[in-house]
Biopython code that builds the backbone (N, CA, C, O; Angstrom):
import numpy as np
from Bio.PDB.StructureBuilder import StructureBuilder

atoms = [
    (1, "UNK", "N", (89.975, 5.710, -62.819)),
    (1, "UNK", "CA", (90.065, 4.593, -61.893)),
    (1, "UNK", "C", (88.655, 4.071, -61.650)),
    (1, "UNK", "O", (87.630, 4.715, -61.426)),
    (2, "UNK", "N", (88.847, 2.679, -61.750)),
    (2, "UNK", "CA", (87.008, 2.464, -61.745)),
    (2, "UNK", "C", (87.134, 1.477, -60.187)),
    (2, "UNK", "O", (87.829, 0.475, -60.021)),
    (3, "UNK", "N", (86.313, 2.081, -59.286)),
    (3, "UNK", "CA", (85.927, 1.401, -58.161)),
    (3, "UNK", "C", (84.924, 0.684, -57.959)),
    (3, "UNK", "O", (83.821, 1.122, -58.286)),
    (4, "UNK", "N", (85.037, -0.490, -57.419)),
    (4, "UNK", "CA", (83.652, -1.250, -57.142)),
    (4, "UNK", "C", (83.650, -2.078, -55.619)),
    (4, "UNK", "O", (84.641, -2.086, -54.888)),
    (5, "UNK", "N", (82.625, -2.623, -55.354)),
    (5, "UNK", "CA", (82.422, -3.635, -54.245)),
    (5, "UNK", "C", (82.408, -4.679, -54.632)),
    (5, "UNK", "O", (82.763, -5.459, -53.748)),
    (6, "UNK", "N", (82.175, -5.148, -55.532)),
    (6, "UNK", "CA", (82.619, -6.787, -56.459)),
    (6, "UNK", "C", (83.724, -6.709, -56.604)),
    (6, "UNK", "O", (84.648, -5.896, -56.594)),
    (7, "UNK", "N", (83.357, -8.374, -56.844)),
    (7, "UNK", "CA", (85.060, -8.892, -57.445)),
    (7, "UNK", "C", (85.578, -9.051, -58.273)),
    (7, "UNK", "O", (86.652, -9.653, -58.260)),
    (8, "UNK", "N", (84.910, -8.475, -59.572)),
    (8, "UNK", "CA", (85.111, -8.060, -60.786)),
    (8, "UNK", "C", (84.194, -7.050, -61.542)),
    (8, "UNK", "O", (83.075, -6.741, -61.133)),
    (9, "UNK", "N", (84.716, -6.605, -62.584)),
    (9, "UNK", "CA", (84.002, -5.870, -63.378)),
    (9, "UNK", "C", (83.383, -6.347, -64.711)),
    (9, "UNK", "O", (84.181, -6.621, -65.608)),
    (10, "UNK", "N", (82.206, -6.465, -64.928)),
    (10, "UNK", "CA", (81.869, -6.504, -65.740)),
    (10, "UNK", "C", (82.027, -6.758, -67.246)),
    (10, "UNK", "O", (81.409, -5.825, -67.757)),
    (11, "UNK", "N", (82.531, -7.532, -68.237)),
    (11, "UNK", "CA", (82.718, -7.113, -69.460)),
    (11, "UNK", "C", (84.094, -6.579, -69.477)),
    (11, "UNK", "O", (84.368, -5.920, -70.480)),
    (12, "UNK", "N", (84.975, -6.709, -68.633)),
    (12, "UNK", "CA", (86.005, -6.861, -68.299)),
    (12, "UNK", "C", (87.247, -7.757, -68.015)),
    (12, "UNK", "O", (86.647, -8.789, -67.714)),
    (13, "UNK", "N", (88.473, -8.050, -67.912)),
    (13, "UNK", "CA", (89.327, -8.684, -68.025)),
    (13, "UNK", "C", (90.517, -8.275, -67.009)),
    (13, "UNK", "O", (91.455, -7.605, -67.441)),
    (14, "UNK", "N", (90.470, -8.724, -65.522)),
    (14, "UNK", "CA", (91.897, -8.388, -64.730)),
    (14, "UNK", "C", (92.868, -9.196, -65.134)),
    (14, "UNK", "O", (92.956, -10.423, -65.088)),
    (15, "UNK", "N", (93.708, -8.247, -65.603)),
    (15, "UNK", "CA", (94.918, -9.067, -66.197)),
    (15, "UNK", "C", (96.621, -9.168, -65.495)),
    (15, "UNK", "O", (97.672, -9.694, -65.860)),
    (16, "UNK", "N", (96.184, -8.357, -64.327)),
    (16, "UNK", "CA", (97.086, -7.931, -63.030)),
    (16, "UNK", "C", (96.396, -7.656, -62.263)),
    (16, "UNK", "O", (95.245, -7.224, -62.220)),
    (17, "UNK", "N", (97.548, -8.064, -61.216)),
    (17, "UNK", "CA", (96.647, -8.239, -59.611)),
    (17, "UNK", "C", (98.507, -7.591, -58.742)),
    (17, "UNK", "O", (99.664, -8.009, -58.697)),
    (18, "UNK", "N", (97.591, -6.205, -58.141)),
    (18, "UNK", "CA", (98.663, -5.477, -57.362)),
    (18, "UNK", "C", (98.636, -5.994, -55.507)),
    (18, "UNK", "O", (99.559, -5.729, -54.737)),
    (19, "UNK", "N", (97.406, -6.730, -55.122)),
    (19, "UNK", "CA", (97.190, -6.559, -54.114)),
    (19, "UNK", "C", (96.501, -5.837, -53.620)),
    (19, "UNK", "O", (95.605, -5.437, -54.363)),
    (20, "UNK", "N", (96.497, -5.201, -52.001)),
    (20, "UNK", "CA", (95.344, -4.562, -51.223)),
    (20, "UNK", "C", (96.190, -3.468, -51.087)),
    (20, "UNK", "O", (97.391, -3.351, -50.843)),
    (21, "UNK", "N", (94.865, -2.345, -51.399)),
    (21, "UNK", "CA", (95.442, -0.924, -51.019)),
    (21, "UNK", "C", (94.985, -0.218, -49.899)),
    (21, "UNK", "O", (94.736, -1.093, -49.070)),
    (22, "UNK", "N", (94.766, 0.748, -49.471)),
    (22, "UNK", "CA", (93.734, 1.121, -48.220)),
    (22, "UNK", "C", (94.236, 2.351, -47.975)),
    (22, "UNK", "O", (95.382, 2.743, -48.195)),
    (23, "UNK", "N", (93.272, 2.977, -47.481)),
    (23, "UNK", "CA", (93.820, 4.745, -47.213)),
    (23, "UNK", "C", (92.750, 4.880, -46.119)),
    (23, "UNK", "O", (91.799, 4.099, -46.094)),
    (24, "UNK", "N", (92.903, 5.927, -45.156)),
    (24, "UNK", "CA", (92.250, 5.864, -43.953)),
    (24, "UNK", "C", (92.163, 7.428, -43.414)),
    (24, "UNK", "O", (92.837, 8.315, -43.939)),
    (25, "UNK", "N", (91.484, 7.610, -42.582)),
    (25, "UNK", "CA", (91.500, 9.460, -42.188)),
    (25, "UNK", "C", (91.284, 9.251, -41.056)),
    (25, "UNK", "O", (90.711, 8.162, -41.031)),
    (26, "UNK", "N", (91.448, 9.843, -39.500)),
    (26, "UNK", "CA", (90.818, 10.170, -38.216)),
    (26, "UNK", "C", (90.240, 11.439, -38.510)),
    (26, "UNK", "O", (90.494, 12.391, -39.248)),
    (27, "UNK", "N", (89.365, 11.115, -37.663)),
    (27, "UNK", "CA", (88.490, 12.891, -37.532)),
    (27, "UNK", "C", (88.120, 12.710, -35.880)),
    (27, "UNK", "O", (87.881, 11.737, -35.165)),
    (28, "UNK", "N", (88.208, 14.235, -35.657)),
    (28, "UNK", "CA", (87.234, 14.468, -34.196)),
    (28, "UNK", "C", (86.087, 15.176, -34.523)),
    (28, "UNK", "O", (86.107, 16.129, -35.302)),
    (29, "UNK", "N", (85.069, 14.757, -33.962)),
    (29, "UNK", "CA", (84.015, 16.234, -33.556)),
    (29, "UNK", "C", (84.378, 17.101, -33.254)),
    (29, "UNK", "O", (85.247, 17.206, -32.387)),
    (30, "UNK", "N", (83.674, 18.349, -34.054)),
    (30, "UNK", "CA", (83.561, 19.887, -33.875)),
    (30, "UNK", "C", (82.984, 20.233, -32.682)),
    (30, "UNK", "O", (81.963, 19.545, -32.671)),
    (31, "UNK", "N", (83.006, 20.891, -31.643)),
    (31, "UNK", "CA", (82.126, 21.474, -30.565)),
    (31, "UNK", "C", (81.084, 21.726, -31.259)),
    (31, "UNK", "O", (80.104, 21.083, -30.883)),
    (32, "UNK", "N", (80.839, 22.692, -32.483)),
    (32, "UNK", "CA", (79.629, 23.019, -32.579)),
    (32, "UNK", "C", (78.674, 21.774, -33.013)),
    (32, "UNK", "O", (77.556, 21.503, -32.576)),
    (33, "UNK", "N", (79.435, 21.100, -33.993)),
    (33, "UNK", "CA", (78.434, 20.074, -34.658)),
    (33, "UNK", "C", (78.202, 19.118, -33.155)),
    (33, "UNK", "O", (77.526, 18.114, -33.376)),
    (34, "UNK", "N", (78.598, 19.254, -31.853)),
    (34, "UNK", "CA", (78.401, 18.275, -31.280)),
    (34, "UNK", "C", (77.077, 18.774, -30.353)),
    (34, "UNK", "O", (76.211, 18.020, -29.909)),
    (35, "UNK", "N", (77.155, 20.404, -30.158)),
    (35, "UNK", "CA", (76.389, 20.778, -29.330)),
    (35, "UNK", "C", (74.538, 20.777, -30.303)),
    (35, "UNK", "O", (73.397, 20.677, -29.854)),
    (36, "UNK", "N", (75.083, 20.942, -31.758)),
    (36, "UNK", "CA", (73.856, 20.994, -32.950)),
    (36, "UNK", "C", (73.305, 19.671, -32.562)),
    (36, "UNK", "O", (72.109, 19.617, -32.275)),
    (37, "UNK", "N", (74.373, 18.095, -32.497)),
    (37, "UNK", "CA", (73.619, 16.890, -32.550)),
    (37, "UNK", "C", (73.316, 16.446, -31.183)),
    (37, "UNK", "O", (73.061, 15.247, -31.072)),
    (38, "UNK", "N", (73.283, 17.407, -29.757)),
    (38, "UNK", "CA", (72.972, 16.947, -28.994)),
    (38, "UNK", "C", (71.362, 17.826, -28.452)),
    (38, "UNK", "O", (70.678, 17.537, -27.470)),
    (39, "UNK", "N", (71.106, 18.962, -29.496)),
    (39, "UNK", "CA", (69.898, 19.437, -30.119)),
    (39, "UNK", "C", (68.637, 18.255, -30.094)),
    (39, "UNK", "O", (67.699, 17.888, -29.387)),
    (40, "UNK", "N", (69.594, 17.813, -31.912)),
    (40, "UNK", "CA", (69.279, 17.311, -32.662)),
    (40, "UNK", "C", (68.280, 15.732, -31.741)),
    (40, "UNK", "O", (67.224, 15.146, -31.979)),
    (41, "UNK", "N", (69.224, 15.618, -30.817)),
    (41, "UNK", "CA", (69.293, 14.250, -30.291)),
    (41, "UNK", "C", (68.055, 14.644, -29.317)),
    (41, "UNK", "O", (68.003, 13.624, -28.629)),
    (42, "UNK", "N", (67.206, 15.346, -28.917)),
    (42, "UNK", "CA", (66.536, 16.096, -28.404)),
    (42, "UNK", "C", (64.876, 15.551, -28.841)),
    (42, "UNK", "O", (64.031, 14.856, -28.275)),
    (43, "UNK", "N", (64.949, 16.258, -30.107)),
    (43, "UNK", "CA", (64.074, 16.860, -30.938)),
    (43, "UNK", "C", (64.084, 15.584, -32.281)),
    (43, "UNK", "O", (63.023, 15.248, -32.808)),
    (44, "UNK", "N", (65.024, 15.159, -32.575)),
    (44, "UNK", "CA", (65.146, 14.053, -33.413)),
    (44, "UNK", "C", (65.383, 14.668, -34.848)),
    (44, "UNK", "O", (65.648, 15.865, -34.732)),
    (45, "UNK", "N", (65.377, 14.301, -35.993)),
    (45, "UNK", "CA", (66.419, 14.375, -37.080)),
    (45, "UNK", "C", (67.324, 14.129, -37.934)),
    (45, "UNK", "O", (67.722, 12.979, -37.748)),
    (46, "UNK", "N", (68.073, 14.824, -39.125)),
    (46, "UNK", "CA", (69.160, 13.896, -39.167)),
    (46, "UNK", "C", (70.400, 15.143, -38.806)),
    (46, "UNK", "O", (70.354, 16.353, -39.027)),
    (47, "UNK", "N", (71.499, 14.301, -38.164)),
    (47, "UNK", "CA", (72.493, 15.322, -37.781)),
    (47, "UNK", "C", (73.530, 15.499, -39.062)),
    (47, "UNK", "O", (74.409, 14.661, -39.261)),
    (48, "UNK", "N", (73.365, 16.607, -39.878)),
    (48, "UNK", "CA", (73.925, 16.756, -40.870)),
    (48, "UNK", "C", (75.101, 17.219, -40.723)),
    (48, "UNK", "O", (75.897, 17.169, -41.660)),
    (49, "UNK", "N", (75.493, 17.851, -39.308)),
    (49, "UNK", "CA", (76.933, 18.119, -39.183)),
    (49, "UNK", "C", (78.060, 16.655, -39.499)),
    (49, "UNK", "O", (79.172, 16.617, -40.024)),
    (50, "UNK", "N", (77.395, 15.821, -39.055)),
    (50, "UNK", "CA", (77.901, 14.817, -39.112)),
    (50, "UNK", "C", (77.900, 13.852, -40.358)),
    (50, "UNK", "O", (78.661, 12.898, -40.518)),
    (51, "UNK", "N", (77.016, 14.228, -41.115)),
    (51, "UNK", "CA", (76.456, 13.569, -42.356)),
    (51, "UNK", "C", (77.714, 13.853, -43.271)),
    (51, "UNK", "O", (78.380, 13.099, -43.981)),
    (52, "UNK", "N", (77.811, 15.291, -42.986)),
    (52, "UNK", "CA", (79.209, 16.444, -44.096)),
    (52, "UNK", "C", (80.189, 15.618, -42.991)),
    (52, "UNK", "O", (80.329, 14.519, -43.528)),
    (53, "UNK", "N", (80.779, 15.601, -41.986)),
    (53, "UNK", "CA", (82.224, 15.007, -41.824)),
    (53, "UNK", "C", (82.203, 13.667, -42.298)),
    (53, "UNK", "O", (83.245, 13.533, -42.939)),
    (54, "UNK", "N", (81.375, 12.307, -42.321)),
    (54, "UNK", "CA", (81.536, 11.004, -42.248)),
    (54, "UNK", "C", (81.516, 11.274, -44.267)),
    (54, "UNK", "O", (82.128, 10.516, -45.020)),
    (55, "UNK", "N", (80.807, 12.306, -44.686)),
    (55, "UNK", "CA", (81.056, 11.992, -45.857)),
    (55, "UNK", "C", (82.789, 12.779, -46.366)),
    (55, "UNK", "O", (83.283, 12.099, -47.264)),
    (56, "UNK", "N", (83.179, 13.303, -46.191)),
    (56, "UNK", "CA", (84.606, 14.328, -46.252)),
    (56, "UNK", "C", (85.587, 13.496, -46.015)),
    (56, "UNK", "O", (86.616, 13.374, -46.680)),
    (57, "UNK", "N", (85.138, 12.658, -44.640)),
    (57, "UNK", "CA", (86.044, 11.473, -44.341)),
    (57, "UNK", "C", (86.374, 10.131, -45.328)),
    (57, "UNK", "O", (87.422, 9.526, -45.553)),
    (58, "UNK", "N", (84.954, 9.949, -45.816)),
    (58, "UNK", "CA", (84.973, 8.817, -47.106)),
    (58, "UNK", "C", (85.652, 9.289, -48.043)),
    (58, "UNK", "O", (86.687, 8.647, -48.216)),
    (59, "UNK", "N", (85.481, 10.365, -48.909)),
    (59, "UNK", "CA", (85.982, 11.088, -49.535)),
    (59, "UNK", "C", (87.788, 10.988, -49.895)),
    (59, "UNK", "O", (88.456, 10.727, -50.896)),
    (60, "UNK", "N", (88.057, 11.330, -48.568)),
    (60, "UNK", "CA", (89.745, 11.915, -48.457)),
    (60, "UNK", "C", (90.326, 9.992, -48.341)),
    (60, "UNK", "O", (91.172, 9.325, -48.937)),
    (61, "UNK", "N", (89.343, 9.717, -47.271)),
    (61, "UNK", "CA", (90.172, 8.006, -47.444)),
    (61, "UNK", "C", (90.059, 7.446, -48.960)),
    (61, "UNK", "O", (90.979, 6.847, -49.518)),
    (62, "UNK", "N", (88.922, 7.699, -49.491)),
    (62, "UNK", "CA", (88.754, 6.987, -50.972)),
    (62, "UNK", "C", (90.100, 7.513, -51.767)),
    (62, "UNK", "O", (90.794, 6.730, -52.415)),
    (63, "UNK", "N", (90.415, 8.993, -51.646)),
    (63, "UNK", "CA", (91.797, 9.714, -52.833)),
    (63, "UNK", "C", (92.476, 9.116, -52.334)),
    (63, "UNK", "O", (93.015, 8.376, -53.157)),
    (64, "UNK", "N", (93.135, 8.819, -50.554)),
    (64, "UNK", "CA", (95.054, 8.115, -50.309)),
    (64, "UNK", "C", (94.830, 6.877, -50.741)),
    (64, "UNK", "O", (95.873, 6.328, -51.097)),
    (65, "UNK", "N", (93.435, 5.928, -50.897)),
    (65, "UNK", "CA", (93.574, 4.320, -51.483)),
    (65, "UNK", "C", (93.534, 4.410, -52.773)),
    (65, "UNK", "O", (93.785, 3.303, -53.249)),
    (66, "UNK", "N", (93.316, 5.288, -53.673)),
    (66, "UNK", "CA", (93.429, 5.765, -55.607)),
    (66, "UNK", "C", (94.722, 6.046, -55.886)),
    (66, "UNK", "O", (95.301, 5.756, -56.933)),
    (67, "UNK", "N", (95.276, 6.734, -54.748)),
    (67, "UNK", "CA", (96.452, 7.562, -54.668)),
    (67, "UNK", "C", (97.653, 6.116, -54.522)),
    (67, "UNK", "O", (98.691, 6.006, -55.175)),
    (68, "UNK", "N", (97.303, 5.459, -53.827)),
    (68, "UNK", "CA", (98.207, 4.061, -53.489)),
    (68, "UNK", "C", (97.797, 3.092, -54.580)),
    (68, "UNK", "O", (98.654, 2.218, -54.706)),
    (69, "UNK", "N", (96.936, 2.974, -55.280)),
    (69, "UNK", "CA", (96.765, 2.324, -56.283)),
    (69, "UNK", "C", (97.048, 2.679, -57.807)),
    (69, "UNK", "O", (97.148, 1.827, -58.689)),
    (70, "UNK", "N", (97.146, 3.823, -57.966)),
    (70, "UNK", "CA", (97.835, 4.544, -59.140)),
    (70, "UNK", "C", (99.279, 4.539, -59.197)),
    (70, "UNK", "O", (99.968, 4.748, -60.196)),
    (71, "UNK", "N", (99.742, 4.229, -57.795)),
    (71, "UNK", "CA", (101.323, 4.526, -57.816)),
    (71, "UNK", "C", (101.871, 2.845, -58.298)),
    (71, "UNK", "O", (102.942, 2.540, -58.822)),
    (72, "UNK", "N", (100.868, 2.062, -57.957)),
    (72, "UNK", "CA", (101.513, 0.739, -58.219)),
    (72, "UNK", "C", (101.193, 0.486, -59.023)),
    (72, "UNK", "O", (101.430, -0.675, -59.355)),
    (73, "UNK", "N", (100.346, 1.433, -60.041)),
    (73, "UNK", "CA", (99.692, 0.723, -61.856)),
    (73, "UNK", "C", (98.672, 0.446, -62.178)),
    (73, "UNK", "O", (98.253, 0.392, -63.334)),
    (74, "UNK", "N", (97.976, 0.173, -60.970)),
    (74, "UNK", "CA", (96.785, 0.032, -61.082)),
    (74, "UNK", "C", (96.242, 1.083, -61.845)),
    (74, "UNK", "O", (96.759, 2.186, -62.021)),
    (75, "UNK", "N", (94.486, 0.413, -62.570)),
    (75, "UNK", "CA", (93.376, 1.174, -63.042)),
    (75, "UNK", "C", (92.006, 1.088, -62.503)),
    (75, "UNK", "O", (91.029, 1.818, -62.676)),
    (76, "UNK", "N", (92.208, -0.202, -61.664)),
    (76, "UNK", "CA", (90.408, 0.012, -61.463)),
    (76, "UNK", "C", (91.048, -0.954, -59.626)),
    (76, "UNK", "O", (92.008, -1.712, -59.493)),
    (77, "UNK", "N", (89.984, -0.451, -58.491)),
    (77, "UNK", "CA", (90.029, -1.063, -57.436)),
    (77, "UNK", "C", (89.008, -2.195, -57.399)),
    (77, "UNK", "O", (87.926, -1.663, -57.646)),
    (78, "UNK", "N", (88.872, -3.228, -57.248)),
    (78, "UNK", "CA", (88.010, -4.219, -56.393)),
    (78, "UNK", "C", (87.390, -4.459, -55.026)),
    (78, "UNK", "O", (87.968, -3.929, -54.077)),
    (79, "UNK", "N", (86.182, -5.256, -54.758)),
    (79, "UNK", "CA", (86.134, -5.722, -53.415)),
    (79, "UNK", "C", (86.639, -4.677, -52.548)),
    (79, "UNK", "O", (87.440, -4.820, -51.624)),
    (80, "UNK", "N", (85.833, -3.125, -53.128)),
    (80, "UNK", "CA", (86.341, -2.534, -51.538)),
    (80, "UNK", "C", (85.538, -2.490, -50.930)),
    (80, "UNK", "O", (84.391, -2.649, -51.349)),
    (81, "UNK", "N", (86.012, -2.114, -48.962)),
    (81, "UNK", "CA", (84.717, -2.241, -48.019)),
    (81, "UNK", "C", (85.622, -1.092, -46.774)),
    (81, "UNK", "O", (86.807, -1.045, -46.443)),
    (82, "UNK", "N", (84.404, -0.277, -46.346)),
    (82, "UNK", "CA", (84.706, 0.676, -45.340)),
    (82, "UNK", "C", (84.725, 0.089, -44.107)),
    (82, "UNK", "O", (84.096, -0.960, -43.971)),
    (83, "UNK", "N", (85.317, 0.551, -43.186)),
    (83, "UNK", "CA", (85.229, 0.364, -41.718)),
    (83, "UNK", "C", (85.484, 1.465, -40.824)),
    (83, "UNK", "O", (86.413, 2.264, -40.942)),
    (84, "UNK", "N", (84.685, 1.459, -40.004)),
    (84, "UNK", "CA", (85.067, 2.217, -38.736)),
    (84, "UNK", "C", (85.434, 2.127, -37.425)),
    (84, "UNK", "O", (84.957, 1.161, -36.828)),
    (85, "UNK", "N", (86.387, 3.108, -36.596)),
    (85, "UNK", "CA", (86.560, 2.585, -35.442)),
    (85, "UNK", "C", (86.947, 3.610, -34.624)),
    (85, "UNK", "O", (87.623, 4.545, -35.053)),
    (86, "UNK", "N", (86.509, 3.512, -33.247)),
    (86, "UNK", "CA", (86.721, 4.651, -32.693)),
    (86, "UNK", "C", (88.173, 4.845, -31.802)),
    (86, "UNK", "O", (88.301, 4.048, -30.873)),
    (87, "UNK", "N", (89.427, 5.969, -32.034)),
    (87, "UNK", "CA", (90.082, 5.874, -31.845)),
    (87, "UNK", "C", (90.367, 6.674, -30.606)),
    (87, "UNK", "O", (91.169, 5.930, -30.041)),
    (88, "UNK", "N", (90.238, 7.579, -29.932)),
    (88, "UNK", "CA", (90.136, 8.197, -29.001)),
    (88, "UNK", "C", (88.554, 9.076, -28.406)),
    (88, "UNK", "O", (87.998, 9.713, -29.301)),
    (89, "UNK", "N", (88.022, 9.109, -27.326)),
    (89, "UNK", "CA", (87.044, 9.924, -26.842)),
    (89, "UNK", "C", (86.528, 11.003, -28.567)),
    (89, "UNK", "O", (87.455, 11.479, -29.223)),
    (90, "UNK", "N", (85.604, 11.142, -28.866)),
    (90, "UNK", "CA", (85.319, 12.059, -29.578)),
    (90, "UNK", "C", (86.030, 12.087, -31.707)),
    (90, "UNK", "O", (85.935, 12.874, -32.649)),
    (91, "UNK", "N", (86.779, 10.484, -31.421)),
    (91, "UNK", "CA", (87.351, 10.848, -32.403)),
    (91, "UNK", "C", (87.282, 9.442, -33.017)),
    (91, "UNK", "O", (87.337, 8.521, -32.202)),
    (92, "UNK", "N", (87.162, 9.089, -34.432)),
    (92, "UNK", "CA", (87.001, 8.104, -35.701)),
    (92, "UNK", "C", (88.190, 8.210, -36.520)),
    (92, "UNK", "O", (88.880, 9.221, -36.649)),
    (93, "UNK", "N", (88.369, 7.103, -37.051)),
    (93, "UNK", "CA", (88.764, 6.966, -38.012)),
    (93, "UNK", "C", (88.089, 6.023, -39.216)),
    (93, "UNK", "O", (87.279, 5.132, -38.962)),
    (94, "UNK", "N", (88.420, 6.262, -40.199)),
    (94, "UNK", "CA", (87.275, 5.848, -41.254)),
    (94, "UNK", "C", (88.279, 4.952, -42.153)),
    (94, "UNK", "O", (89.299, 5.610, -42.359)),
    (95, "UNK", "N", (88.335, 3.782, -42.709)),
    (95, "UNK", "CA", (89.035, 2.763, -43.597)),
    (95, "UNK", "C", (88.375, 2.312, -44.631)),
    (95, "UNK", "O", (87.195, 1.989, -44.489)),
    (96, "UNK", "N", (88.812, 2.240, -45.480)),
    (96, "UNK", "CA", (88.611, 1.786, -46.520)),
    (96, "UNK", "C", (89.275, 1.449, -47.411)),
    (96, "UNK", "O", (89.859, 2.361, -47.997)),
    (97, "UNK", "N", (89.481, 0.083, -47.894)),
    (97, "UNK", "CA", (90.225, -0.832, -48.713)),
    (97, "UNK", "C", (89.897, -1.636, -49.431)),
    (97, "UNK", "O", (88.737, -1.987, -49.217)),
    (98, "UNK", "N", (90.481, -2.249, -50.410)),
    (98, "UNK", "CA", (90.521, -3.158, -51.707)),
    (98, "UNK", "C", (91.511, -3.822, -52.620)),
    (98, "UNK", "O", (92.624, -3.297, -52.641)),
    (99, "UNK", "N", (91.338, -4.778, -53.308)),
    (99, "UNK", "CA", (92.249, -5.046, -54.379)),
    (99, "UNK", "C", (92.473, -4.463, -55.378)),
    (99, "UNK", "O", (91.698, -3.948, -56.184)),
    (100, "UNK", "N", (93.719, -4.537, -55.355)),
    (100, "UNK", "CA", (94.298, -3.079, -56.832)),
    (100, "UNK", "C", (94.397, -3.818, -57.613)),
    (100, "UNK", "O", (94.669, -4.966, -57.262)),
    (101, "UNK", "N", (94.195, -3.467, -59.280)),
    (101, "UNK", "CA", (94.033, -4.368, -60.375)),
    (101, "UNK", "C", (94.289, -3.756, -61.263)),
    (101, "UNK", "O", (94.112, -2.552, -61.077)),
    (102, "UNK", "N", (94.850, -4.176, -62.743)),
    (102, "UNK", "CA", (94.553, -3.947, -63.826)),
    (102, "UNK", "C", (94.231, -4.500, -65.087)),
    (102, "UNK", "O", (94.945, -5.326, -65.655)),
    (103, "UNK", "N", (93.175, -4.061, -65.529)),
    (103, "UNK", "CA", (91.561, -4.531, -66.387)),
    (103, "UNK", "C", (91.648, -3.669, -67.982)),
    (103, "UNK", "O", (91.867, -2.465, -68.113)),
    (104, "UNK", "N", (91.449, -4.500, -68.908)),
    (104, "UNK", "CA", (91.448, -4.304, -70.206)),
    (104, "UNK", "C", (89.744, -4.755, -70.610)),
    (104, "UNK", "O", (89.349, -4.698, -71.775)),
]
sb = StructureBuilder()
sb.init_structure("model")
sb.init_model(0)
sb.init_chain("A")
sb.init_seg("    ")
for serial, (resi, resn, name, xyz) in enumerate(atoms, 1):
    if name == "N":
        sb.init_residue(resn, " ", resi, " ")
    sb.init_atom(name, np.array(xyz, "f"), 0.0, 1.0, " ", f" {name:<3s}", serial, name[0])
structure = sb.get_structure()
């Protein structure tokens, strides 16, 4: 599956167009990683507890939008773009979506 942030690929040819796919995760903070980045927040740094969830989170949302785009035929995603938003005290959710396509 080839992903990009453009609206096309390269040396390429979309020859189907599935529409927008999107897959998404919530996460909360850990107590510990919160008590590490309020350290951190101290002393200054980067808070890597957080570095490992926001990336785990990209991660798992990137497989359910591959996962929704493989089921409809797709091979390669387009124009995708993340978002975030905070859904309860202590807790995110992470989005990320695009156009599903398929490219010869």
């Amino acid at each position: 599956m080839i992903i990009t942030n453009i609206e096309s690929i390269p040396n390429r040819e979309i020859v189907d167009h599935f529409g927008v796919v999107s897959g998404s995760t919530v996460r909360a903070k850990h107590v510990g990683r919160d008590m590490m980045a309020g350290i951190k927040n101290i002393f200054g740094g980067e808070l890597k507890g957080y570095t490992e969830l926001l990336t785990e989170s990209r991660e798992e949302a990137m497989d359910r939008m591959t996962t929704q785009a493989k089921y409809l035929g797709a091979n390669a995603i387009v124009n995708v773009r993340f978002s975030t938003s905070s859904v309860a005290a202590g807790a995110a959710e992470l989005y990320v979506y695009g156009t599903a396509v398929k490219i010869v």
